[in-house]
DOKE-89591 format. One record per residue (C-alpha): residue number from 1; y negated, x, z negated; residue in three letters. Coordinates in nm, 3 decimals, padded with zeros to 5 digits. Each point is the difference from the previous one (the first is absolute). Layout:
<gupas>
<gupa nr="NUM" v="Y" u="X" w="Z" rest="ALA"/>
...
</gupas>
This chain:
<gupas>
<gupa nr="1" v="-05.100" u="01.666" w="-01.546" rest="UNK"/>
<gupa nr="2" v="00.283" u="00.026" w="-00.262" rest="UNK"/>
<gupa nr="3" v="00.072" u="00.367" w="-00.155" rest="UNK"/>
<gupa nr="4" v="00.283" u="00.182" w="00.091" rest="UNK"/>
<gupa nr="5" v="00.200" u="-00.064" w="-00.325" rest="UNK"/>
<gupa nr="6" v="00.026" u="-00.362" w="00.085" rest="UNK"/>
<gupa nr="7" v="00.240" u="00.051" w="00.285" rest="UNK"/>
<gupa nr="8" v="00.332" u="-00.061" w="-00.088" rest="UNK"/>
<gupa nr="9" v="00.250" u="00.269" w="-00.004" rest="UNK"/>
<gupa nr="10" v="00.272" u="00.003" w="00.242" rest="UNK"/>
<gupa nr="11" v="00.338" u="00.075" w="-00.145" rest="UNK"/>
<gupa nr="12" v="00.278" u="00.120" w="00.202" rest="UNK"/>
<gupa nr="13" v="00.385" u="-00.155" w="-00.056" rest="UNK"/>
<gupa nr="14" v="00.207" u="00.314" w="-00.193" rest="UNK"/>
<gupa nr="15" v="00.260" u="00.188" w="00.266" rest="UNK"/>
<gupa nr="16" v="00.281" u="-00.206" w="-00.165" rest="UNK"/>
<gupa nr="17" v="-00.094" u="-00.327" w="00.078" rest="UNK"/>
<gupa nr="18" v="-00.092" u="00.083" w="00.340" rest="UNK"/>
<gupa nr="19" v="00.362" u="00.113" w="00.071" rest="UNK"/>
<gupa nr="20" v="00.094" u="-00.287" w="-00.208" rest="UNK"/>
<gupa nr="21" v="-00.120" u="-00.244" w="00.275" rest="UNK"/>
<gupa nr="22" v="00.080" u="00.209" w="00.337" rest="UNK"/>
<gupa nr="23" v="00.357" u="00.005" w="-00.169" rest="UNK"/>
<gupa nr="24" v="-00.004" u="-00.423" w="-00.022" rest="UNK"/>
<gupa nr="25" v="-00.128" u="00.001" w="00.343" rest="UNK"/>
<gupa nr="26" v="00.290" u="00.192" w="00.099" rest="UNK"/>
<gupa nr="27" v="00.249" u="-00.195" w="-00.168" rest="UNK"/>
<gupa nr="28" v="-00.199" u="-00.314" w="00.165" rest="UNK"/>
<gupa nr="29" v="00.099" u="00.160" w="00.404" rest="UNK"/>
<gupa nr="30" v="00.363" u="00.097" w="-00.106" rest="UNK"/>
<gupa nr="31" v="00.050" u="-00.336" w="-00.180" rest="UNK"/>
<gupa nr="32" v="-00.114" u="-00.176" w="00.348" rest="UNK"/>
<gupa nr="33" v="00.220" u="00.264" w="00.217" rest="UNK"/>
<gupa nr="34" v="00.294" u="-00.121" w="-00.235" rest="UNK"/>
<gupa nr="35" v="-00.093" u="-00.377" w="00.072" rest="UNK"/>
<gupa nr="36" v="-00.070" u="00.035" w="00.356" rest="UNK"/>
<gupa nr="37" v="00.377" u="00.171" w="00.021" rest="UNK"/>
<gupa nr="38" v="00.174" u="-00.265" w="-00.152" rest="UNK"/>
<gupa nr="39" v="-00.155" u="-00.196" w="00.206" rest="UNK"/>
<gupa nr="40" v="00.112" u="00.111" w="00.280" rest="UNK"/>
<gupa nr="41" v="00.342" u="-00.004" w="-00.116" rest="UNK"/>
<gupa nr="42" v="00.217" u="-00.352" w="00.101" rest="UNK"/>
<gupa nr="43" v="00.071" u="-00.093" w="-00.331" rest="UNK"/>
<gupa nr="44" v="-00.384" u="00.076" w="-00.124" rest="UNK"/>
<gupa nr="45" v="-00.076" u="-00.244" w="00.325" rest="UNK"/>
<gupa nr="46" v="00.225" u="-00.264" w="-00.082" rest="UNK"/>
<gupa nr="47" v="-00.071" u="-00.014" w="-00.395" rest="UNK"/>
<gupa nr="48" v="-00.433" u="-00.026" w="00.099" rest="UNK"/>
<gupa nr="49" v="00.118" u="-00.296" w="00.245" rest="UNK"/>
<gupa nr="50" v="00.164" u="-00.205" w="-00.242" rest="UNK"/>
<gupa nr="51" v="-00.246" u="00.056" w="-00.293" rest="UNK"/>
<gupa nr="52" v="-00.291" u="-00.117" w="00.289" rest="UNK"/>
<gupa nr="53" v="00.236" u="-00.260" w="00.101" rest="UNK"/>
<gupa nr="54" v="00.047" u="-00.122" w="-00.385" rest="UNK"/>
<gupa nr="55" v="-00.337" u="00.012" w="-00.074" rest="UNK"/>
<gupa nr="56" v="-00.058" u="-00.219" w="00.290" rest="UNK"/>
<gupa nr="57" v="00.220" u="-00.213" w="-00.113" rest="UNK"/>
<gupa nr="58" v="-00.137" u="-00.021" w="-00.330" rest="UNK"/>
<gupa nr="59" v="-00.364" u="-00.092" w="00.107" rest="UNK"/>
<gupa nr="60" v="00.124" u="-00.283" w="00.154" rest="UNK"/>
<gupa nr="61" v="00.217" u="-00.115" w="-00.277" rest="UNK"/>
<gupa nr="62" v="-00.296" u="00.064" w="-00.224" rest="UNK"/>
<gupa nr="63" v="-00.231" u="-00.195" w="00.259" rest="UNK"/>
<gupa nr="64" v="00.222" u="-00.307" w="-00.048" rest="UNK"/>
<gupa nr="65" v="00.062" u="00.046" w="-00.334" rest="UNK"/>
<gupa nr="66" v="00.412" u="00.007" w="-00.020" rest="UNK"/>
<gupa nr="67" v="00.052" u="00.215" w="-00.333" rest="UNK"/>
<gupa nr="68" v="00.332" u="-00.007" w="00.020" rest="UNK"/>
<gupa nr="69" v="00.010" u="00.191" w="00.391" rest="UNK"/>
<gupa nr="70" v="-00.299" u="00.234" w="-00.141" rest="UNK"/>
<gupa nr="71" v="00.182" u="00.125" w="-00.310" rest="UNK"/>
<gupa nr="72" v="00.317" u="00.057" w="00.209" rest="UNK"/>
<gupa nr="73" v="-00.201" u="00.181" w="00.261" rest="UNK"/>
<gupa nr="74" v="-00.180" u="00.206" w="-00.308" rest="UNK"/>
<gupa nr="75" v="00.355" u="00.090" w="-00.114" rest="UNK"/>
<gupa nr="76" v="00.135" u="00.147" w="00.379" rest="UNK"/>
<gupa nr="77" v="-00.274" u="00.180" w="00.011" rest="UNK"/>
<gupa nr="78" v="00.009" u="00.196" w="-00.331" rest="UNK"/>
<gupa nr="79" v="00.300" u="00.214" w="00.102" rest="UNK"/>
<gupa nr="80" v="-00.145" u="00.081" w="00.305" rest="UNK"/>
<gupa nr="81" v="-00.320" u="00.102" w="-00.112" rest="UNK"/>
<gupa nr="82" v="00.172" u="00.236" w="-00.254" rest="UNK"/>
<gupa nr="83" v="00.196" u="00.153" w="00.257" rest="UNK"/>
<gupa nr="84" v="-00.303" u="00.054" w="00.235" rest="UNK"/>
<gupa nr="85" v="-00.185" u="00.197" w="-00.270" rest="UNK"/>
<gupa nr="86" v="00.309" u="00.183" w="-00.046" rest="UNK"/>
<gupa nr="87" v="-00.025" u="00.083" w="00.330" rest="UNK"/>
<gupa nr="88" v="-00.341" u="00.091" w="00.020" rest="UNK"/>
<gupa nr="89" v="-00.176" u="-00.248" w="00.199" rest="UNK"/>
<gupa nr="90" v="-00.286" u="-00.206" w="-00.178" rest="UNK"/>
<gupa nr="91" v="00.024" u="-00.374" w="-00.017" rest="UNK"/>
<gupa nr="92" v="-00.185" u="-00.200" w="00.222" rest="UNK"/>
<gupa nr="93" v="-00.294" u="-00.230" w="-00.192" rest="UNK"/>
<gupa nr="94" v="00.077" u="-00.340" w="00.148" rest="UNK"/>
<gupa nr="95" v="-00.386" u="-00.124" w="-00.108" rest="UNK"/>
<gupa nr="96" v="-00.178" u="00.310" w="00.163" rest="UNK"/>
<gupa nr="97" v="-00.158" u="-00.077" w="00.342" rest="UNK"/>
<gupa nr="98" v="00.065" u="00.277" w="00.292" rest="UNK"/>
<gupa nr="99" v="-00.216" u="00.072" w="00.301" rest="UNK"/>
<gupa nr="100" v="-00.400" u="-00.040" w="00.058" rest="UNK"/>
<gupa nr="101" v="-00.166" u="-00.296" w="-00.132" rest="UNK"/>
<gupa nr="102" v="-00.143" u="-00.229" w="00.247" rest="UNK"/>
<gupa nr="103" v="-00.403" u="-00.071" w="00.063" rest="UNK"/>
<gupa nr="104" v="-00.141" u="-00.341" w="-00.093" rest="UNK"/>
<gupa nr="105" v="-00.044" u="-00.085" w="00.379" rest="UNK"/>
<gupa nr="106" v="00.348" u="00.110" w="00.102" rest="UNK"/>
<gupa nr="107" v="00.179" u="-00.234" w="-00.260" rest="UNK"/>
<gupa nr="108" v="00.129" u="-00.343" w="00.064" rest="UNK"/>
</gupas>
């Protein structure tokens, strides 16, 4: 049995940072209410569609290895990634994966 002075003490976060972090959070849901908005909104629509069309574009450029086409590709899209996070609407990572993953016995 250990004595009762070898128990750690708990400390508790000060007020401050507390309302520090419920104040990020709530920056986090109007920041996605602002993005979910644009998105809505045609132009918002039509500038996601042509960065996901671009980077498209560039992963099969990239695939067969045509520098040229992939650092003209790189250079369309630069504007219209700018003007997206103007917007408000985060850009879409090209290398992340979306959905479930698969089992073992379902693939192939």
């Amino acid at each position: 049995m250990t004595p009762k002075t070898a128990e750690p003490k708990r400390t508790h976060r000060p007020v401050d940072d507390r309302i520090a972090e419920l104040e990020a959070k709530i920056a986090g849901i109007k920041a996605r209410e602002t993005a979910k908005q644009a998105k809505a909104q045609p132009e918002g629509k039509a500038l996601l569609l042509a960065v996901k069309a671009i980077d498209k574009a560039l992963a099969v450029a990239a695939e067969v290895r045509n520098e040229g086409l992939v650092r003209a590709l790189e250079a369309a899209r630069a504007p219209l990634s700018e003007q997206l996070v103007a917007i408000g609407i985060r850009l879409p990572d090209a290398k992340s994966r979306r959905g479930r993953r698969r089992k073992n016995d379902q693939a192939a």
